[in-house]
C-alpha positions in Angstrom: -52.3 86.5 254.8 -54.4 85.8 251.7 -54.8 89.5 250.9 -50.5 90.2 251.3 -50.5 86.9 248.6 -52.8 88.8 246.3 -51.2 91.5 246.6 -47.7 89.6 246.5 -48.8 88.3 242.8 -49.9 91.7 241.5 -46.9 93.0 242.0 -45.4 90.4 240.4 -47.4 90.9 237.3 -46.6 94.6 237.3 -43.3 93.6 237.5 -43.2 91.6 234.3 -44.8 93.9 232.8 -42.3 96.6 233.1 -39.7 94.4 232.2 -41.5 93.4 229.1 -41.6 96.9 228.5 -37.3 97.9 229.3 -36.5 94.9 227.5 -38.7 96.7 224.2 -36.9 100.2 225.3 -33.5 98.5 225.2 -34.1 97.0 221.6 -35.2 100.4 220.3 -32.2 102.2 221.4 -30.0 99.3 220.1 -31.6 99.8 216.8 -30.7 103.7 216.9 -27.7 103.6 218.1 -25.1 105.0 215.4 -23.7 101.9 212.9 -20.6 100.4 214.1 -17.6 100.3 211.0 -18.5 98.9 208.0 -16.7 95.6 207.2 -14.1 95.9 204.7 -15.0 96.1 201.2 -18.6 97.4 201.9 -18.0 100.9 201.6 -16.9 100.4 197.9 -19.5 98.7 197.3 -22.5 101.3 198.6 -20.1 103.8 196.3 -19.7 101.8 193.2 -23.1 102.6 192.0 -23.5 99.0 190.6 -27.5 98.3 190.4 -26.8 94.9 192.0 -25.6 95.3 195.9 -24.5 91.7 197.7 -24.2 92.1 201.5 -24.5 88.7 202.0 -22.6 86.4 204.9 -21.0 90.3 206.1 -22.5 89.7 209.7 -25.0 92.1 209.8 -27.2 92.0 212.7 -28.8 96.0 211.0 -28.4 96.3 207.2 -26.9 99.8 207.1 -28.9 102.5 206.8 -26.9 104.0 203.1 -28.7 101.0 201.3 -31.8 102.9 201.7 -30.4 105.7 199.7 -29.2 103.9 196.8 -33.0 104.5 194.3 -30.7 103.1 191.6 -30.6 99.6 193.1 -32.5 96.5 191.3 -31.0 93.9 193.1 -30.4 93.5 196.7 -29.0 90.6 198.1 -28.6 90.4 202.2 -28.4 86.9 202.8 -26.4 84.6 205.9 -26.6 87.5 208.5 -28.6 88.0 211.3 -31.0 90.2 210.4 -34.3 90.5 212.1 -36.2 93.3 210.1 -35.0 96.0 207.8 -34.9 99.6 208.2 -38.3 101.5 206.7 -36.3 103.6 204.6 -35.8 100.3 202.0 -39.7 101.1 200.8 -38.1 104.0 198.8 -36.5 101.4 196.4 -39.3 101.3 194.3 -36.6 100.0 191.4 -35.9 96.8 193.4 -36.8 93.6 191.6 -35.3 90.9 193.4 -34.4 91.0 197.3 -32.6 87.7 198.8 -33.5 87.6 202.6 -32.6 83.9 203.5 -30.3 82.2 206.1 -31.8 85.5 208.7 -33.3 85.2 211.8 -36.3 86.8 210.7 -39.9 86.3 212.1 -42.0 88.1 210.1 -40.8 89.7 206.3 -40.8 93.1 207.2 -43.5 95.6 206.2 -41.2 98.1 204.3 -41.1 94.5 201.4 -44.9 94.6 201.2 -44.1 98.3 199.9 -41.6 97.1 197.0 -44.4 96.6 194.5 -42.0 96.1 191.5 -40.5 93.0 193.2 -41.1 89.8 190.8 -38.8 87.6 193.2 -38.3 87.2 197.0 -36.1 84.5 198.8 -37.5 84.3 202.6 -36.0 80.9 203.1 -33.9 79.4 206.5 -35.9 82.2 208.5 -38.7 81.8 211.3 -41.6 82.8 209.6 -45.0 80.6 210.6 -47.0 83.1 208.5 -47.9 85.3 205.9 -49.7 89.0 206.5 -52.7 90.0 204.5 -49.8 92.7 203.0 -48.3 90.1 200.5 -50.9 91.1 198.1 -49.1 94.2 197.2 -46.5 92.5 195.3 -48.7 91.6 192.3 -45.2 91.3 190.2 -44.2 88.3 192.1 -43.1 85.9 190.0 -41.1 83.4 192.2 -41.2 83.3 195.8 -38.8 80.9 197.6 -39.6 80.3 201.0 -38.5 76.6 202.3 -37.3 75.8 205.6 -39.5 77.4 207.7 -42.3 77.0 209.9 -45.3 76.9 207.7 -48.0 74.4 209.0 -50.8 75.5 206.8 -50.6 76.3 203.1 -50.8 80.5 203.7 -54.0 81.3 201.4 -52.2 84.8 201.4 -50.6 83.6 197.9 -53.5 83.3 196.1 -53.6 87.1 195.6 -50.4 87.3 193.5 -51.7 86.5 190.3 -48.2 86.0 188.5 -46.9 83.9 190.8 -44.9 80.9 188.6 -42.5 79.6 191.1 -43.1 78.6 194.5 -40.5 76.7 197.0 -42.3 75.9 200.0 -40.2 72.7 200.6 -38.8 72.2 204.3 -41.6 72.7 206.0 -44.2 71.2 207.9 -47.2 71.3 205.8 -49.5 67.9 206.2 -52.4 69.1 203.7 -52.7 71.7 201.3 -56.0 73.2 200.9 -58.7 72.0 198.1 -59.0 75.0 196.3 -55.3 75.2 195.6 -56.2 75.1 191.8 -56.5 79.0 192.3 -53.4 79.3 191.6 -53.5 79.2 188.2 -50.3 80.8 186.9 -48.2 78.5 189.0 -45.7 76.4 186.7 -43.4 75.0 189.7 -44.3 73.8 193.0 -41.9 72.4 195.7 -43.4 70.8 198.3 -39.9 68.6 199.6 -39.6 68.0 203.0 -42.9 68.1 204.5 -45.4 66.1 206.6 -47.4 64.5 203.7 -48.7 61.4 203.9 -51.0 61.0 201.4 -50.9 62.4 198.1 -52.5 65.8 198.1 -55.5 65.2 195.6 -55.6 69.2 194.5 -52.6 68.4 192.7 -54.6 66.5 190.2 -56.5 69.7 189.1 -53.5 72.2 188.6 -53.1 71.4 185.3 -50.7 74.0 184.0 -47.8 72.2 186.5 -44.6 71.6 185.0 -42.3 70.6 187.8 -43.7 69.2 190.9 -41.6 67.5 193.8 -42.6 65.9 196.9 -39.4 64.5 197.8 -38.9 63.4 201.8 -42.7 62.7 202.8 -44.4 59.9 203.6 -46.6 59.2 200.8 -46.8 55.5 200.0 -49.5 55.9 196.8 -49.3 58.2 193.9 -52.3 58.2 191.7 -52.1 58.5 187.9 -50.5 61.6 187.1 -51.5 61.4 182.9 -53.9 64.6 183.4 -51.3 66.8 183.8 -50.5 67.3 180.8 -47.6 70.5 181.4 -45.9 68.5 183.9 -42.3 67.7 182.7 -40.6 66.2 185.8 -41.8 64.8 189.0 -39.8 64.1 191.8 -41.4 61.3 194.8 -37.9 60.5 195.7 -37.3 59.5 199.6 -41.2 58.4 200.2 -42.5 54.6 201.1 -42.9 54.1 196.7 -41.2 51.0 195.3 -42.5 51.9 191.4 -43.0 55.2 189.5 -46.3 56.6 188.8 -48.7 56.5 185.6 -47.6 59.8 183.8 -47.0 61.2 180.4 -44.6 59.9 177.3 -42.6 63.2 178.0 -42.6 63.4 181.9 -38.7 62.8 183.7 -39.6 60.9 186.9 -37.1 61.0 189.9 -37.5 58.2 192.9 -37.6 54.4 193.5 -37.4 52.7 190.6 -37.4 56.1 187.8 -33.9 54.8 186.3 -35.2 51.8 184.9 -38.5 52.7 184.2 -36.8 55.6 181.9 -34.2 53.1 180.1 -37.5 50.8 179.1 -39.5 53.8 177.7 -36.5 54.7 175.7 -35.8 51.2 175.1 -39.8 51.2 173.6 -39.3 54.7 172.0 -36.4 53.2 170.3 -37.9 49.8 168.7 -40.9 52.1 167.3 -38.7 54.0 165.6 -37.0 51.5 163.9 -40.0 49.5 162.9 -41.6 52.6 162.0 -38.2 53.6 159.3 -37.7 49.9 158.3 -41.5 49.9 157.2 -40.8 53.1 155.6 -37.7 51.8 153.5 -39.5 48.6 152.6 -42.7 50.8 151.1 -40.1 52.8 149.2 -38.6 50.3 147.6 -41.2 48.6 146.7 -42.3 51.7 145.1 -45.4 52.1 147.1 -45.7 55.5 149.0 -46.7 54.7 153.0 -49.9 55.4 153.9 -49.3 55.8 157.8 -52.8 55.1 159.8 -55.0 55.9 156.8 -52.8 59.4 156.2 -51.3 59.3 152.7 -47.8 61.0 152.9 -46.7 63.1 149.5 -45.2 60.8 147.0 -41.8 63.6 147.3 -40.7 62.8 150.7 -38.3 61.0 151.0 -38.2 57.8 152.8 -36.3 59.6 155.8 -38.7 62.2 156.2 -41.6 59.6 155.9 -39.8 57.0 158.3 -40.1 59.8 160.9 -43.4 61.0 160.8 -44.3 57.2 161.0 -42.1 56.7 164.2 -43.6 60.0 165.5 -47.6 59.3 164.8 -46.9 55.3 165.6 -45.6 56.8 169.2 -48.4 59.3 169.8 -51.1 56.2 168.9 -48.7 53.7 171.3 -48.9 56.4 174.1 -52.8 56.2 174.2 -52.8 52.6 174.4 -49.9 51.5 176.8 -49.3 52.0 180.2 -45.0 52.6 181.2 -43.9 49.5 183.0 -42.4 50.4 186.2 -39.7 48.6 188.0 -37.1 49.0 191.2 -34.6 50.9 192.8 -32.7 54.4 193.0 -31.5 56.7 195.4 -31.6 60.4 196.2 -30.5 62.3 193.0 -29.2 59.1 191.4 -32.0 58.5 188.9 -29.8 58.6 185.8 -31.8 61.6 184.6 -29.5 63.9 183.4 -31.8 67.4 182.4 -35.1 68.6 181.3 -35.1 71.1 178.5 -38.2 73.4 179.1 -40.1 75.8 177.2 -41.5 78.1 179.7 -40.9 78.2 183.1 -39.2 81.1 184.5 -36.8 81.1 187.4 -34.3 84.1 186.6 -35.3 85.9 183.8 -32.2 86.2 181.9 -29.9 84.0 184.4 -26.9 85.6 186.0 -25.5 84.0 188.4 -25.2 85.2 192.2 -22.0 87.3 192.4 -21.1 85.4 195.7 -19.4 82.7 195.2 -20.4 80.8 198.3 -23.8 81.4 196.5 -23.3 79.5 193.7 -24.9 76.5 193.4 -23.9 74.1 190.4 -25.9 71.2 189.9 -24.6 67.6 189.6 -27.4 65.3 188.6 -30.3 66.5 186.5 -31.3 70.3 185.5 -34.3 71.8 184.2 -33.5 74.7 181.9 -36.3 76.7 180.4 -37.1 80.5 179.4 -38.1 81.0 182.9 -36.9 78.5 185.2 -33.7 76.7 186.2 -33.9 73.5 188.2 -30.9 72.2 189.4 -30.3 69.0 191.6 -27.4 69.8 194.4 -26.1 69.7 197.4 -27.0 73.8 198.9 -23.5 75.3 198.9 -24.3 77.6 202.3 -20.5 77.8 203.8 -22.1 78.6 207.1 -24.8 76.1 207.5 -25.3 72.2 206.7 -28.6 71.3 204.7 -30.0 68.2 203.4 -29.3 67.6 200.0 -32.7 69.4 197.6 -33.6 69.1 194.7 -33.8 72.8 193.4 -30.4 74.8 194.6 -30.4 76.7 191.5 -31.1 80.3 192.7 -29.2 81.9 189.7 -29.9 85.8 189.2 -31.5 87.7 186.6 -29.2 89.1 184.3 -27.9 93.0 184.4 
């Protein structure tokens, strides 16, 4: 009896086995088998020529295999089907720069990407991926890599090989810590962390100093050190974590969360009584004939008292900003911070910002934006016809211009 069991279970096993391996047969073949009709439209659109191809939300479970044959293509988007890979043949456009991949069912990024070296930006987000292969180094002209809602649960170290890499959206995840030599990354301007498992403020952050947008929206965190070091950073989102005040950060920085609306209308409300003591000190020097002297400075007896009045207010605030801490006070909610945008000077999103020519693409923002040479950051609701999200902070994923 006890041998016929043995034997009973390896049979089993062999068993499995072979339907481990029909079940592998029968995807092959499905992936060879001729394409079914295009959908309506599509075949104008493989014809037209146009360096820009959207085959998003068109149902695809294979992208067709003609895409491979248009070298002339720079953009590609495929987004909202149910695509698992990609066919090999899309390594031959070596013209691509920008490939849209999210709202797949996609495991792994395919290994004909890794072969798209010209690529500077790659959307990977709503997939399944848990990891990154040693392959991502080959796109050293990454420059923005969104990636949110997935399955990360470590930071992928993978990234710190792509030494232009300005824009990363890793929010959605389920990241708890990030790793302590994170600083690495030392030609990252934005970093979205939203929507993941922290509950403690990653202390890493404190040395990427070049950081101009950082949000940690939807964690845990219930203590936020200073953040005056940084001195890039422009905005900071903590909205949606256990915080009732806003950090310690710079003159300059926007601040979304609990509390951010009036902690902005009292440092404008202090901005603005400098000022005017600043000019009304100005006028009563002038008229008294005296030129100012501003913090042992004397200004040229030619300006006039405007132009002196102003470069009071402006070396008054500077001094002010060494000296005094922001007071920080109560309430907001998600979005509603009364911030309403952030011009930049450097951060790159799209390079040259066209829009996505879908229109269920196109996200417009309704709260605050960050514009700058190289980055757009819009606060919206994602406009994904097909698919509910939570509401994030960065929708924005507007093209690069033709």
């Amino acid at each position: 009896m006890g041998n016929s069991s043995r034997k009973g279970e390896g049979e089993e096993e062999e068993e499995g086995e072979k339907d481990a391996e029909e079940a592998e047969i029968t995807e092959k073949k499905k992936e060879e088998e001729p394409e079914v009709e295009l959908p309506l439209g599509v075949e104008e659109l493989l014809e037209s020529g146009d360096p820009v191809l959207d085959l998003s939300y068109r149902k695809f479970k294979r992208l067709p295999s003609r895409v491979c044959e248009l070298d002339h293509l720079e953009k590609l988007y495929a987004c909202g089907n149910s695509l698992r890979t990609l066919p090999d043949g899309i390594s031959q456009l070596h013209g691509l720069r920008v490939l849209a991949l999210d709202f797949n069912k996609m495991e792994d990024i395919p290994q004909a990407v890794f072969q798209l070296t010209n690529l500077t930006r790659l959307y990977v987000g709503s997939n399944r991926l848990m990891t990154l292969p040693p392959e991502m180094k080959n796109l050293q002209s990454l420059r923005c890599l969104w990636m949110e809602s997935n399955f990360f649960m470590t930071f992928p170290r993978e990234l710190y090989d792509l030494p232009n890499l300005k824009s990363l959206q890793i929010g959605d995840n389920r990241l708890k810590t990030l790793p302590s030599d994170l600083w690495r990354m030392e030609s990252l301007r934005g970093l979205w962390l939203y929507g993941n498992r922290f509950d403690t403020f990653p202390k890493v952050l404190l040395r990427m100093e070049s950081l101009e947008i950082l949000d940690l929206d939807r964690n845990k965190i219930s203590e936020i050190p200073s953040l005056k070091r940084l001195k890039a950073l422009r905005l900071f989102s903590y909205d949606h974590n256990p915080i009732k005040e806003p950090p310690k950060v710079g003159e300059e920085v926007l601040v979304v969360g609990e509390g951010a609306a009036e902690f902005l209308e009292v440092r404008e409300a202090r901005k603005e009584r400098r000022r005017k003591a600043a000019e009304e000190e100005a006028e009563e020097l002038a008229l008294a004939g005296e030129e100012p002297v501003i913090h042992g400075i004397l200004k040229n007896s030619g300006s006039s008292s405007k132009q002196a009045a102003n470069e009071s207010a402006a070396t008054t605030e500077d001094a002010d900003v060494r000296e005094e801490e922001p007071p920080v006070k109560e309430d907001d909610e998600e979005g509603g911070c009364g911030v309403t945008e952030y011009g930049g000077a450097e951060l790159e999103y799209d390079e040259e910002g066209v829009e996505y020519e879908t229109e269920e693409l196109i996200c417009e923002g309704e709260g605050f934006e960050y514009e700058g040479d190289e980055l757009e950051y819009e606060r919206a609701q994602m406009d994904y016809e097909y698919e509910d999200r939570e509401e994030l902070i960065d929708t924005g994923r507007q093209d690069e211009g033709a």
